[in-house]
Chimera marker file (.cmm) of the C-alpha trace (Angstrom):
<marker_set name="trace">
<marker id="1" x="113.946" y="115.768" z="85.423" r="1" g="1" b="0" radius="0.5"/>
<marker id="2" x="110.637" y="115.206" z="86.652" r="1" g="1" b="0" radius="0.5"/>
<marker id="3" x="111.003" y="117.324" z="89.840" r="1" g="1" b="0" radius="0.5"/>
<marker id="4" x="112.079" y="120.378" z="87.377" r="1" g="1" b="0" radius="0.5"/>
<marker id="5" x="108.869" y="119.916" z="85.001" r="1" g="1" b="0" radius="0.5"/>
<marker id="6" x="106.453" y="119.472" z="88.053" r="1" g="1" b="0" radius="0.5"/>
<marker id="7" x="108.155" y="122.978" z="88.877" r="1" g="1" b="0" radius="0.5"/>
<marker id="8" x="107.372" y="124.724" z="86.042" r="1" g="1" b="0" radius="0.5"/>
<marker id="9" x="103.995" y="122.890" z="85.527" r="1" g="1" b="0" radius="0.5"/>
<marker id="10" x="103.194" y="124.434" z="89.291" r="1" g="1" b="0" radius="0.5"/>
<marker id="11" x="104.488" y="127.826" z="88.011" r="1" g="1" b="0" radius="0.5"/>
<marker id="12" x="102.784" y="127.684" z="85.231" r="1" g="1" b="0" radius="0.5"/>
<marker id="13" x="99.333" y="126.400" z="87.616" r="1" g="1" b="0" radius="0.5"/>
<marker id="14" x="100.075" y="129.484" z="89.702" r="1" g="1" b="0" radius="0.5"/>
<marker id="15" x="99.830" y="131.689" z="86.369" r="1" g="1" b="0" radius="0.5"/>
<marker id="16" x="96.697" y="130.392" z="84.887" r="1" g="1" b="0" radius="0.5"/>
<marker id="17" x="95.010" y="130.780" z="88.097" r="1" g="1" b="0" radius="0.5"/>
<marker id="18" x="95.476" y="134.758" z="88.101" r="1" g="1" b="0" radius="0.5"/>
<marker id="19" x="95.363" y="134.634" z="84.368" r="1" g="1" b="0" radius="0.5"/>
<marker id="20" x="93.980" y="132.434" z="82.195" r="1" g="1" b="0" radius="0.5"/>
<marker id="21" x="95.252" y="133.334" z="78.714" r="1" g="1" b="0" radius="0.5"/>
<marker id="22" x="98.419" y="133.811" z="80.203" r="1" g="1" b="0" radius="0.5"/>
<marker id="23" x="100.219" y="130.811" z="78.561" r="1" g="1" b="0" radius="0.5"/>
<marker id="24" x="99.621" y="132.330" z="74.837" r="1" g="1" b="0" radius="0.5"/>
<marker id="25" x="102.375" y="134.410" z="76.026" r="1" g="1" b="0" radius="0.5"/>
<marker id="26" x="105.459" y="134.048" z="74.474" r="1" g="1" b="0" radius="0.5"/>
<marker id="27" x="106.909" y="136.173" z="77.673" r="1" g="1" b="0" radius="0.5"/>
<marker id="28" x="105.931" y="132.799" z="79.657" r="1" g="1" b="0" radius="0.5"/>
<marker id="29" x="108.874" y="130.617" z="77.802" r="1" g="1" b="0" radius="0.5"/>
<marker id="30" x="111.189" y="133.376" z="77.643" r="1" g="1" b="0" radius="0.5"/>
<marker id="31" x="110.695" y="134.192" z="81.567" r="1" g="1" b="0" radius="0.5"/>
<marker id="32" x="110.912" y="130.276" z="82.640" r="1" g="1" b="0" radius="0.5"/>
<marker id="33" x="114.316" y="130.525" z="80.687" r="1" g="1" b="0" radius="0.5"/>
<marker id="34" x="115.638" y="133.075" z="82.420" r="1" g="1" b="0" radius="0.5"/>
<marker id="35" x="115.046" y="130.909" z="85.738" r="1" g="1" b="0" radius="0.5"/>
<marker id="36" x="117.307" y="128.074" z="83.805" r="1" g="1" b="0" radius="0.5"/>
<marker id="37" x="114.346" y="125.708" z="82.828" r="1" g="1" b="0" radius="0.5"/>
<marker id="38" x="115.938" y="123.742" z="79.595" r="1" g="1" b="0" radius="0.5"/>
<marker id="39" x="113.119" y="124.694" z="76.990" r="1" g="1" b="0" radius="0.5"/>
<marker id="40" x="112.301" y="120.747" z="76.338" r="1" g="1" b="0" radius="0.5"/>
<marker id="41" x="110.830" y="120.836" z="80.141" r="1" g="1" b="0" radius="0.5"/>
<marker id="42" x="109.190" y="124.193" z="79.631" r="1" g="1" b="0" radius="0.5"/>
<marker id="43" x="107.418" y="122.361" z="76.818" r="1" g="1" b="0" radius="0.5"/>
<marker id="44" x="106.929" y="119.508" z="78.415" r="1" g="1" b="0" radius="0.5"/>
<marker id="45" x="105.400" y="121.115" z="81.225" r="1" g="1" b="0" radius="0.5"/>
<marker id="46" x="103.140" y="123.508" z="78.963" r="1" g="1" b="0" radius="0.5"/>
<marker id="47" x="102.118" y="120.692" z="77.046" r="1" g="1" b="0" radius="0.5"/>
<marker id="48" x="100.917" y="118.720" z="79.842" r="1" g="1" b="0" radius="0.5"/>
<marker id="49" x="99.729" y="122.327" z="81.492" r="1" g="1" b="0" radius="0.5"/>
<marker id="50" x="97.228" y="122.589" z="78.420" r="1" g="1" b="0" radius="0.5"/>
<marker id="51" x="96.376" y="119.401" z="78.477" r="1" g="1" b="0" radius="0.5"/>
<marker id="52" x="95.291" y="118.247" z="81.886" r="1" g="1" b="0" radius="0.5"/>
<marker id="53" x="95.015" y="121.384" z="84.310" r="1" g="1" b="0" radius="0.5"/>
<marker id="54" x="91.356" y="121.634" z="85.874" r="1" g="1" b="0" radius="0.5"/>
<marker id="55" x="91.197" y="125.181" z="86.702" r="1" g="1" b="0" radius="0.5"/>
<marker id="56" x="87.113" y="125.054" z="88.098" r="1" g="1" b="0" radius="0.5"/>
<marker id="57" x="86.503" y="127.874" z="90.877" r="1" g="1" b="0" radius="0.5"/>
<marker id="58" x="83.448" y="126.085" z="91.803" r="1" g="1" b="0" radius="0.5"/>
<marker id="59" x="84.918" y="122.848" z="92.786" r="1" g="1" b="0" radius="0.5"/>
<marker id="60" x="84.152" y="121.769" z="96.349" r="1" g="1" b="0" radius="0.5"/>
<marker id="61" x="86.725" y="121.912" z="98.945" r="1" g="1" b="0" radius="0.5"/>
<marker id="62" x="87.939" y="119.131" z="100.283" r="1" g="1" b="0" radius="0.5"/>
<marker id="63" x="88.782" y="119.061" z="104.084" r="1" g="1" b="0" radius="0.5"/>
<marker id="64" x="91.409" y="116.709" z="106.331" r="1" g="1" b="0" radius="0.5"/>
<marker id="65" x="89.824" y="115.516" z="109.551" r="1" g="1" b="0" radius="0.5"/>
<marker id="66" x="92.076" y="115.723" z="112.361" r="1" g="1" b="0" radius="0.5"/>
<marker id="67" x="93.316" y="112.074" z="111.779" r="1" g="1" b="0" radius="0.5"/>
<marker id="68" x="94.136" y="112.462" z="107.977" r="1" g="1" b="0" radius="0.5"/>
<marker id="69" x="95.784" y="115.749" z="108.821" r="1" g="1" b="0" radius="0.5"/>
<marker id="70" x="97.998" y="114.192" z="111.293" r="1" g="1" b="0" radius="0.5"/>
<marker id="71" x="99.352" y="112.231" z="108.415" r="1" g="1" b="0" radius="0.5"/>
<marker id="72" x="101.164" y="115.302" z="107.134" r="1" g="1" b="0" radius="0.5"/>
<marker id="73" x="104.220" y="117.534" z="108.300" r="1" g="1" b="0" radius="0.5"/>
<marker id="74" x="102.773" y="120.940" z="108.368" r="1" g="1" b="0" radius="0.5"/>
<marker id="75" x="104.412" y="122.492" z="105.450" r="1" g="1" b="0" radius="0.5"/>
<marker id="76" x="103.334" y="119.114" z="103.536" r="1" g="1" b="0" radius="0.5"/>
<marker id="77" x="99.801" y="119.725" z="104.333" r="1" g="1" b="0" radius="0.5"/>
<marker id="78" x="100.144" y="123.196" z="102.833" r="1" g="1" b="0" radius="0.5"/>
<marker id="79" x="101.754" y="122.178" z="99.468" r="1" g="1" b="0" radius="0.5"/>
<marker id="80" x="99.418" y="118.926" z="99.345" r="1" g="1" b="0" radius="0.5"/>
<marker id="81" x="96.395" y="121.221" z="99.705" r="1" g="1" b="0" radius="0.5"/>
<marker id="82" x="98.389" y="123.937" z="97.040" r="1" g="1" b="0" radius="0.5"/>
<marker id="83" x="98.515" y="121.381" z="94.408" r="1" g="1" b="0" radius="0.5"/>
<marker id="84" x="94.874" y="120.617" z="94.997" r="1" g="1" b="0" radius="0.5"/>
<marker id="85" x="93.839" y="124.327" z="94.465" r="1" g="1" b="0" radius="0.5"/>
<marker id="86" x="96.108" y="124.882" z="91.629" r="1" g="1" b="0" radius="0.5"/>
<marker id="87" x="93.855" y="121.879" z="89.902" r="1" g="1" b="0" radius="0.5"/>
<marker id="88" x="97.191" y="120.112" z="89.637" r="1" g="1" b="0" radius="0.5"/>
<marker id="89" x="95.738" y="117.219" z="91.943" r="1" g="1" b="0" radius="0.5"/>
<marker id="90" x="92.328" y="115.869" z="91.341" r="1" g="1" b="0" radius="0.5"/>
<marker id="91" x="89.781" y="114.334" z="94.170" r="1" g="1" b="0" radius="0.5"/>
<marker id="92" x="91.213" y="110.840" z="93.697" r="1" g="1" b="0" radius="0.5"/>
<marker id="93" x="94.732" y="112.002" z="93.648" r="1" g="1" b="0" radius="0.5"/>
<marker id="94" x="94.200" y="113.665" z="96.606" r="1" g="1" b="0" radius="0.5"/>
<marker id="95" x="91.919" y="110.419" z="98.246" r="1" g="1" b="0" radius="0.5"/>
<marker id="96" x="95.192" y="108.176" z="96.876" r="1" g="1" b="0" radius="0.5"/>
<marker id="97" x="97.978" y="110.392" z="98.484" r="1" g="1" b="0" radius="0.5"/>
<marker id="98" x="95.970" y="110.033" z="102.108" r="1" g="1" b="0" radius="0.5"/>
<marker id="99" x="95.205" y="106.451" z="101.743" r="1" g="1" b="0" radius="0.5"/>
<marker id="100" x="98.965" y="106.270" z="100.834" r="1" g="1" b="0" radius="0.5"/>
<marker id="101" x="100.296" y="107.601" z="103.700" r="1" g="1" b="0" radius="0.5"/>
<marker id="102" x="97.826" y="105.951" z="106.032" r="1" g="1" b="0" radius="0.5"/>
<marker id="103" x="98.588" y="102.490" z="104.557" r="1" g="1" b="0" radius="0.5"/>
<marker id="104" x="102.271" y="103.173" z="105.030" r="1" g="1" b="0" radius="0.5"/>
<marker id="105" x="102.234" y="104.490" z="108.230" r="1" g="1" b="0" radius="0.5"/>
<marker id="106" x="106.396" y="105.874" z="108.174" r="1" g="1" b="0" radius="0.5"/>
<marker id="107" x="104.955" y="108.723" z="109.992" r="1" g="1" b="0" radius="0.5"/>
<marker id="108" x="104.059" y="112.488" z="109.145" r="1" g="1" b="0" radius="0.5"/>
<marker id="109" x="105.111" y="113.261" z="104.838" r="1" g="1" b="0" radius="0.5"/>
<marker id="110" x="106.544" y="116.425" z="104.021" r="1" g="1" b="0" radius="0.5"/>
<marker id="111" x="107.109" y="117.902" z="100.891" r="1" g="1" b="0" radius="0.5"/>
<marker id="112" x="109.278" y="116.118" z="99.497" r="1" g="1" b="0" radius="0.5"/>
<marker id="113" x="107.469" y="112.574" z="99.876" r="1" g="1" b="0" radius="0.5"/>
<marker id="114" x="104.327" y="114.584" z="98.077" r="1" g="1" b="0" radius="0.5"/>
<marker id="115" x="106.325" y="115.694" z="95.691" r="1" g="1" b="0" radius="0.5"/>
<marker id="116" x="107.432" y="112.372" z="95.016" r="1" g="1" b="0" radius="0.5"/>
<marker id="117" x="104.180" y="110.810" z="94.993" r="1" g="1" b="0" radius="0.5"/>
<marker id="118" x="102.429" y="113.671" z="92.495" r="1" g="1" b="0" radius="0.5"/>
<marker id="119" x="105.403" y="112.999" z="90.176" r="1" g="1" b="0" radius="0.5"/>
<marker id="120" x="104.257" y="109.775" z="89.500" r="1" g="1" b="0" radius="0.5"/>
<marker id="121" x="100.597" y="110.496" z="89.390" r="1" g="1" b="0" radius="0.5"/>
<marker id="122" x="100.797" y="113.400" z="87.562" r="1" g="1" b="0" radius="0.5"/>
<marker id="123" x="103.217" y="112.299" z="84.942" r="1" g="1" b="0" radius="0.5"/>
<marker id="124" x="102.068" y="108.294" z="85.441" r="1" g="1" b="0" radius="0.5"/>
<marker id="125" x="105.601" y="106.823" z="85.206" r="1" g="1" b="0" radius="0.5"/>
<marker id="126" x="104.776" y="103.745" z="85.882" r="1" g="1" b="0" radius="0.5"/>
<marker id="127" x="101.414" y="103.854" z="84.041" r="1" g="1" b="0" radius="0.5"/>
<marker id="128" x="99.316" y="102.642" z="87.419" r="1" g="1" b="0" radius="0.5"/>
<marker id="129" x="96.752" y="105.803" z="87.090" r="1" g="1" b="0" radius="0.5"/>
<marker id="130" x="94.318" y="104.163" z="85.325" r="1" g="1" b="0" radius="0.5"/>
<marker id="131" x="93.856" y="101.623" z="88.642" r="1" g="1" b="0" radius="0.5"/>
<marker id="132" x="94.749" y="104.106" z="91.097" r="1" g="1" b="0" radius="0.5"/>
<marker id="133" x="96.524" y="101.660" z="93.055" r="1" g="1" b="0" radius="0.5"/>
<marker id="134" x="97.776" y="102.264" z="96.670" r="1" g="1" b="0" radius="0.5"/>
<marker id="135" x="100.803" y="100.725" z="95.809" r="1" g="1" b="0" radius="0.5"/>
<marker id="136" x="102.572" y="103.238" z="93.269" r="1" g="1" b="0" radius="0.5"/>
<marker id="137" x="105.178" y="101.077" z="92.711" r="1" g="1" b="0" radius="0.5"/>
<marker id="138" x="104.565" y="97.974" z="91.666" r="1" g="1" b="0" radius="0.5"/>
<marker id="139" x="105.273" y="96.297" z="88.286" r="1" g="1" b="0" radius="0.5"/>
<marker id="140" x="102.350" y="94.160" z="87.386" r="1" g="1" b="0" radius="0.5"/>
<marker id="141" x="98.514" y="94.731" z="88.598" r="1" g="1" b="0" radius="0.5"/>
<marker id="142" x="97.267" y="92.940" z="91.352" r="1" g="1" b="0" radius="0.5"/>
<marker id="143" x="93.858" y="92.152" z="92.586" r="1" g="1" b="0" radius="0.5"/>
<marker id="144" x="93.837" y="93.134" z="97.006" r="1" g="1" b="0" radius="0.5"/>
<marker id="145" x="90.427" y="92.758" z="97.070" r="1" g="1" b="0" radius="0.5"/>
<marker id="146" x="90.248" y="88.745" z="97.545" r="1" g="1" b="0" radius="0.5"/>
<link id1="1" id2="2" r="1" g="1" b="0" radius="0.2"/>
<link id1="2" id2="3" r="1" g="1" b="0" radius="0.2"/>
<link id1="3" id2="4" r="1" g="1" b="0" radius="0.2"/>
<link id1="4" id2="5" r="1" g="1" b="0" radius="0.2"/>
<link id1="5" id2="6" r="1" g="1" b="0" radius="0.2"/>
<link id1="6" id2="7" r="1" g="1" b="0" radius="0.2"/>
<link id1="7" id2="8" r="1" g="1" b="0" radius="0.2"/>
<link id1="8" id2="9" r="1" g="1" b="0" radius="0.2"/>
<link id1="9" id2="10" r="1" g="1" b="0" radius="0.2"/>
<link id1="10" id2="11" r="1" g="1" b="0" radius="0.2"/>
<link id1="11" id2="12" r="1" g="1" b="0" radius="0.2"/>
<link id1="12" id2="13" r="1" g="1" b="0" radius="0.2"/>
<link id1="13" id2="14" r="1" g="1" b="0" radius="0.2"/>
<link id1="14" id2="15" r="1" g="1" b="0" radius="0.2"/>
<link id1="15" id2="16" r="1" g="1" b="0" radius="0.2"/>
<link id1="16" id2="17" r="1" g="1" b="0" radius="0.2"/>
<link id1="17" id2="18" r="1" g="1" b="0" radius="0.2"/>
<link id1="18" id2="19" r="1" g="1" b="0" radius="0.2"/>
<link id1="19" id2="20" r="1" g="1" b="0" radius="0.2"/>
<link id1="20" id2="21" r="1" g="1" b="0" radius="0.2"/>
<link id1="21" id2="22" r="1" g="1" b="0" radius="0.2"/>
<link id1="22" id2="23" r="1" g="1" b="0" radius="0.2"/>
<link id1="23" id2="24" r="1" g="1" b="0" radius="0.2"/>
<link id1="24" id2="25" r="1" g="1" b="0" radius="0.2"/>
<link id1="25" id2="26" r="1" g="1" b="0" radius="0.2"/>
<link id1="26" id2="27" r="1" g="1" b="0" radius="0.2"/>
<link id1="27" id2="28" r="1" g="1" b="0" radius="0.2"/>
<link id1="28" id2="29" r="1" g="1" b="0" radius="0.2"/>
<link id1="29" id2="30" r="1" g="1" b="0" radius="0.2"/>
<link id1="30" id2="31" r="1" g="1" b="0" radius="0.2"/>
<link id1="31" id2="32" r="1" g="1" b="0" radius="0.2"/>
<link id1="32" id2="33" r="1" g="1" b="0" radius="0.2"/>
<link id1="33" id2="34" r="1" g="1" b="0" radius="0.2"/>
<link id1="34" id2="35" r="1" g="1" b="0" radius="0.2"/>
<link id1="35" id2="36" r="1" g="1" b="0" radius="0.2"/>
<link id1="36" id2="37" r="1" g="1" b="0" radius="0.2"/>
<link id1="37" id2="38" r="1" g="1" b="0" radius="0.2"/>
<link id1="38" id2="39" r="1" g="1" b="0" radius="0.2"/>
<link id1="39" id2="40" r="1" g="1" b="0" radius="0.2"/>
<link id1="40" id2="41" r="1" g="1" b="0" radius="0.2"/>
<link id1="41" id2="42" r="1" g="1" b="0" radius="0.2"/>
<link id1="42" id2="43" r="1" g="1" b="0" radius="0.2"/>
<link id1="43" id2="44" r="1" g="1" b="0" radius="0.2"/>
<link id1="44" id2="45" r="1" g="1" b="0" radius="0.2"/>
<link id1="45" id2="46" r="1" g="1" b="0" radius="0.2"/>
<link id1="46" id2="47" r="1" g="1" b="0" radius="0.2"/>
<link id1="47" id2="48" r="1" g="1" b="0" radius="0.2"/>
<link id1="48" id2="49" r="1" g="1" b="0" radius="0.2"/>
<link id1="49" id2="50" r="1" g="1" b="0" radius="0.2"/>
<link id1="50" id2="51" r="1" g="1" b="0" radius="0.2"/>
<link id1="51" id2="52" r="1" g="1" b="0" radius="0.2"/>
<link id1="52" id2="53" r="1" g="1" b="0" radius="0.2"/>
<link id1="53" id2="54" r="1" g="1" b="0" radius="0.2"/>
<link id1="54" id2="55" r="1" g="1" b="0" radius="0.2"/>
<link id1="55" id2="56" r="1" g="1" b="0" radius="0.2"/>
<link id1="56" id2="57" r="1" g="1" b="0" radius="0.2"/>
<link id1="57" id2="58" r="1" g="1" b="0" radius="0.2"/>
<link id1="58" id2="59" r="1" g="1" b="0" radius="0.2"/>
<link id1="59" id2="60" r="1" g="1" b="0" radius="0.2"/>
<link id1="60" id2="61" r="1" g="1" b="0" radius="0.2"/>
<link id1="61" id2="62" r="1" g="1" b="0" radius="0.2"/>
<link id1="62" id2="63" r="1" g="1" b="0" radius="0.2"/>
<link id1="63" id2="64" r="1" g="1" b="0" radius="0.2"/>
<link id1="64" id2="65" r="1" g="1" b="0" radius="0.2"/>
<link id1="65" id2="66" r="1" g="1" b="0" radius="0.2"/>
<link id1="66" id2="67" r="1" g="1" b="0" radius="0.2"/>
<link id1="67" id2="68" r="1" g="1" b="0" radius="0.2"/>
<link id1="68" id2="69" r="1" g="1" b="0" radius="0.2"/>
<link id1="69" id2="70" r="1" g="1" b="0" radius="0.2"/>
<link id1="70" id2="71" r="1" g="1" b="0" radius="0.2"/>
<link id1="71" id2="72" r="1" g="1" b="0" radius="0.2"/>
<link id1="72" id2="73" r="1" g="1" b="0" radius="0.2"/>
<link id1="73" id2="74" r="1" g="1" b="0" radius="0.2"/>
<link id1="74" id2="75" r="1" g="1" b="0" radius="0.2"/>
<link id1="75" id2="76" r="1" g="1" b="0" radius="0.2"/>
<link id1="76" id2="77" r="1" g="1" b="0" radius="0.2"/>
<link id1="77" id2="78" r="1" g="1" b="0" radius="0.2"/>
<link id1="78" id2="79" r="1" g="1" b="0" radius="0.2"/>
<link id1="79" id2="80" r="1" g="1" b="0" radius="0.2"/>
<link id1="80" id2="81" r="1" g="1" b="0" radius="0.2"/>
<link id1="81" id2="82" r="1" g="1" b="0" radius="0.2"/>
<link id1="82" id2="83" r="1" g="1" b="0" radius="0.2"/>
<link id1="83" id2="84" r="1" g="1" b="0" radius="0.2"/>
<link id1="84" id2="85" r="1" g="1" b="0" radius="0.2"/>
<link id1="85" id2="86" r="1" g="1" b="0" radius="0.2"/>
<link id1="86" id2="87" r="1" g="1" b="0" radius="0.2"/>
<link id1="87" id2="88" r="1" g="1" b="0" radius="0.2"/>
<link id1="88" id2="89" r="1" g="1" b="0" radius="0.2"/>
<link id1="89" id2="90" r="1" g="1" b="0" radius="0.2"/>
<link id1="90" id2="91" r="1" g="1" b="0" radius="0.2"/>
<link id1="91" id2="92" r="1" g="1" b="0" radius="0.2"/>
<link id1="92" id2="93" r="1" g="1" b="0" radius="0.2"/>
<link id1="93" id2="94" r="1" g="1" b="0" radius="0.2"/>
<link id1="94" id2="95" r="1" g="1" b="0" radius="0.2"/>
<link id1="95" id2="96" r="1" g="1" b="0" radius="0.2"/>
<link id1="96" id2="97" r="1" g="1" b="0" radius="0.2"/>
<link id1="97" id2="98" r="1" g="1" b="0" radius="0.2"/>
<link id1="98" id2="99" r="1" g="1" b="0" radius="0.2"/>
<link id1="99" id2="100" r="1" g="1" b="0" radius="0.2"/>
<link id1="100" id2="101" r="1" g="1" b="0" radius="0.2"/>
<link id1="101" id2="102" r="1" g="1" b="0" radius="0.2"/>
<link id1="102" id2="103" r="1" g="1" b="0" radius="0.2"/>
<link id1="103" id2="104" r="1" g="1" b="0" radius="0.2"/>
<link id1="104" id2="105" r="1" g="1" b="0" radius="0.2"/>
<link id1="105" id2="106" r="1" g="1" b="0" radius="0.2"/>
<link id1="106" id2="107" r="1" g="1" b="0" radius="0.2"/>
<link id1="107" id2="108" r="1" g="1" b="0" radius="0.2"/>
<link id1="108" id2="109" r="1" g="1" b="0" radius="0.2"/>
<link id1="109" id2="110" r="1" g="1" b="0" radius="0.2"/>
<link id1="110" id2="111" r="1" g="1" b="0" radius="0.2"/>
<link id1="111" id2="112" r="1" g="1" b="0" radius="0.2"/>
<link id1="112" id2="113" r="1" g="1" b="0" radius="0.2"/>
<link id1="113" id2="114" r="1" g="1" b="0" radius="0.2"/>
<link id1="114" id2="115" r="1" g="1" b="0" radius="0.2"/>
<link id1="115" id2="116" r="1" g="1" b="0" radius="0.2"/>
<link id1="116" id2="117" r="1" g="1" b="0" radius="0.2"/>
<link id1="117" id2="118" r="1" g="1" b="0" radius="0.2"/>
<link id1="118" id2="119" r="1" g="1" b="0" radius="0.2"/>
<link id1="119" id2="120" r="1" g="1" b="0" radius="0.2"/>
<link id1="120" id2="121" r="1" g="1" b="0" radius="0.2"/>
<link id1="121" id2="122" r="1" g="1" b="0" radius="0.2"/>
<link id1="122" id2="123" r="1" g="1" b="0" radius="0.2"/>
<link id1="123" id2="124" r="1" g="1" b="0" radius="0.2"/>
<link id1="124" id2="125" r="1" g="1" b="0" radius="0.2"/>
<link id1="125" id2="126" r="1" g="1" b="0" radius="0.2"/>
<link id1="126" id2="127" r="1" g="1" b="0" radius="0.2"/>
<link id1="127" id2="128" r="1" g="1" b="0" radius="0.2"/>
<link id1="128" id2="129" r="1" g="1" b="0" radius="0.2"/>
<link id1="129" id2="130" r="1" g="1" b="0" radius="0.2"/>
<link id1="130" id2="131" r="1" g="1" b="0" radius="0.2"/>
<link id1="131" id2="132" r="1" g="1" b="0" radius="0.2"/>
<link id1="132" id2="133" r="1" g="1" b="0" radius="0.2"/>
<link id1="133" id2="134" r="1" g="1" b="0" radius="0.2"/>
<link id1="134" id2="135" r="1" g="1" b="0" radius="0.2"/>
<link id1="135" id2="136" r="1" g="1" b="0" radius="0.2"/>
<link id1="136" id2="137" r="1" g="1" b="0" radius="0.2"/>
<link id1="137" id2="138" r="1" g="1" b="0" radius="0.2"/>
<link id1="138" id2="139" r="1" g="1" b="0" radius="0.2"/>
<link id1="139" id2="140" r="1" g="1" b="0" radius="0.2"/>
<link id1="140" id2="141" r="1" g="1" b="0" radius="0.2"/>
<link id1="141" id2="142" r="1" g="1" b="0" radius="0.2"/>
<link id1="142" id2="143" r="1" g="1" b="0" radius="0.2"/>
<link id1="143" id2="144" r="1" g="1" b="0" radius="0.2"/>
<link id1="144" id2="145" r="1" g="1" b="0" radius="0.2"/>
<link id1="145" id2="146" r="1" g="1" b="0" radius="0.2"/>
</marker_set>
């Protein structure tokens, strides 16, 4: 369910980039129907749209060195660096996602694995973004610093 509202919430991203009164629409709903979106996600997803999207044109731009960029498929690196422009990923989502992948080291993540991974930071399923830890799934907090 969460791959469906991180769907819309990117559709919805991509809309409120070109326009951004766009969601007072009532065209919006009606149009994410159409594409077979259950309205409780559409919601969902305009809720959290409303809530937490960043939309600032004047942000920096953040750029992968060679290294960080190897840690990526190609078409990964593209979508990672989409949800960053879209304001759907902030600077410390995006730090997390490459320290991820670096720590874990199971070679080059593609879309999917982001996908995965901005799930649970976006929609904080297992309530870890207030630490940011590395390790997105664990149960209880640990300190790694000692």
């Amino acid at each position: 369910m969460q791959n469906q509202i991180l769907d819309i919430v990117i559709k919805l991203a991509e809309m409120v980039h070109k326009d951004s009164e766009i969601l007072k629409s009532e065209g919006v709903k009606r149009g994410l129907m159409d594409q077979n979106y259950s309205i409780e996600d559409i919601e969902n997803a305009m809720g959290w749209v409303n809530e937490k999207l960043v939309t600032d044109p004047d942000r920096p731009f953040r750029i992968l060195s060679d290294y960080e960029r190897s840690l990526f498929t190609n078409r990964g690196h593209g979508f990672l660096i989409k949800l960053r422009n879209l304001g759907l990923l902030t600077d410390d989502h995006l730090e997390l996602i490459i320290a991820r992948s670096a720590f874990m080291g199971d070679g080059p993540l593609d879309i999917d694995s982001i996908r995965a991974i901005a799930v649970l930071l976006l929609f904080d399923l297992n309530g870890h973004n207030e630490d940011f830890s590395i390790y997105l799934d664990l149960d209880d907090k640990q300190d790694f610093a000692n």
